[in-house]
N, C-alpha and C positions, 0 to 999 in steps of 0.2 A: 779309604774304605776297601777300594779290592785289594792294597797290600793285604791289609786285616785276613780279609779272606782267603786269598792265596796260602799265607803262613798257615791261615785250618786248613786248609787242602792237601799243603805238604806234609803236615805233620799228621792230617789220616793217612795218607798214602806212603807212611815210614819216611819220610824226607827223601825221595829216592833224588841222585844227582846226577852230572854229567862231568867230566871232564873234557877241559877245554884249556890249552898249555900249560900244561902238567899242574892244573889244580882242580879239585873239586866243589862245584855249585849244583844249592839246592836249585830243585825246578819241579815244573808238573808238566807231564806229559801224556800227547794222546798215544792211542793204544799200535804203535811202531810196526808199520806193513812195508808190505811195496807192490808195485805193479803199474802198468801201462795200460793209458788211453789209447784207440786209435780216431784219430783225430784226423783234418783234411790234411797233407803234406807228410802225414808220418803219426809213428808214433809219440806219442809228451805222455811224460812222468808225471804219475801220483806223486805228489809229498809223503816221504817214508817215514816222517817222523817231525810231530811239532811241539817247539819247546814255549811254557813260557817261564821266563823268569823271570825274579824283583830285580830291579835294576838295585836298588839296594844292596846288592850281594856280590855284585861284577866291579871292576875296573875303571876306572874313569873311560879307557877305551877298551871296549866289548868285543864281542865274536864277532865276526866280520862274514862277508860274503867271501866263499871262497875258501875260506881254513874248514879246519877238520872238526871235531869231537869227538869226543866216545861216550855211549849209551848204552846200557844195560852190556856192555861188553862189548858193542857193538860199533864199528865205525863209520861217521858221517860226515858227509860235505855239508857246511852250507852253504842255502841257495838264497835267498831271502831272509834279510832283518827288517823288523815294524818294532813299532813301539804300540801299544795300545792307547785310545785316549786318557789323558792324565799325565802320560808322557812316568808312568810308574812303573810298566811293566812292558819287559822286552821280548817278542814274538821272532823263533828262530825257527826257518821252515829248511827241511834238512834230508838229503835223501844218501844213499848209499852211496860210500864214499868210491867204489869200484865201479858207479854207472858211470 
């Protein structure tokens, strides 16, 4: 059921994608900021940018913590991989690749 949905999400939002070594995947994303909390110890990073996408569409072995992306032209680290329940759709939380 939330493939279903995802696939009409993507496809109102023009299929937008991301590459991630040297290929292109569809995905849906939130609306790609950045900025810092001041928090006890320091500052801690906003998430600049969260991806999801259908595990359907990736690799047997996926983006990983740590590698890069490009989004909207944009380059990013990631920080965190989830999977959402269903184990259907893969949750990429990603912040600027130069912090």
């Amino acid at each position: 059921e939330i493939t279903r949905t995802l696939r009409e999400v993507e496809k109102n939002l023009g299929n937008p994608t991301f590459n991630w070594a040297g290929q292109d995947y569809v995905c849906t994303a939130g609306e790609a900021s950045s900025g810092k909390d001041l928090a006890m110890g320091g500052f801690a990073l906003n998430a600049d940018l969260l991806l999801h996408v259908r595990m359907a569409v990736l690799p047997p072995v996926g983006p990983q913590v740590k590698q890069t992306l490009v989004f909207a032209k944009r380059k990013y680290r990631i920080d965190k991989v989830g999977v959402l329940p269903g184990g259907e759709v893969l949750v990429l939380t990603c912040n600027d690749a130069t912090q």
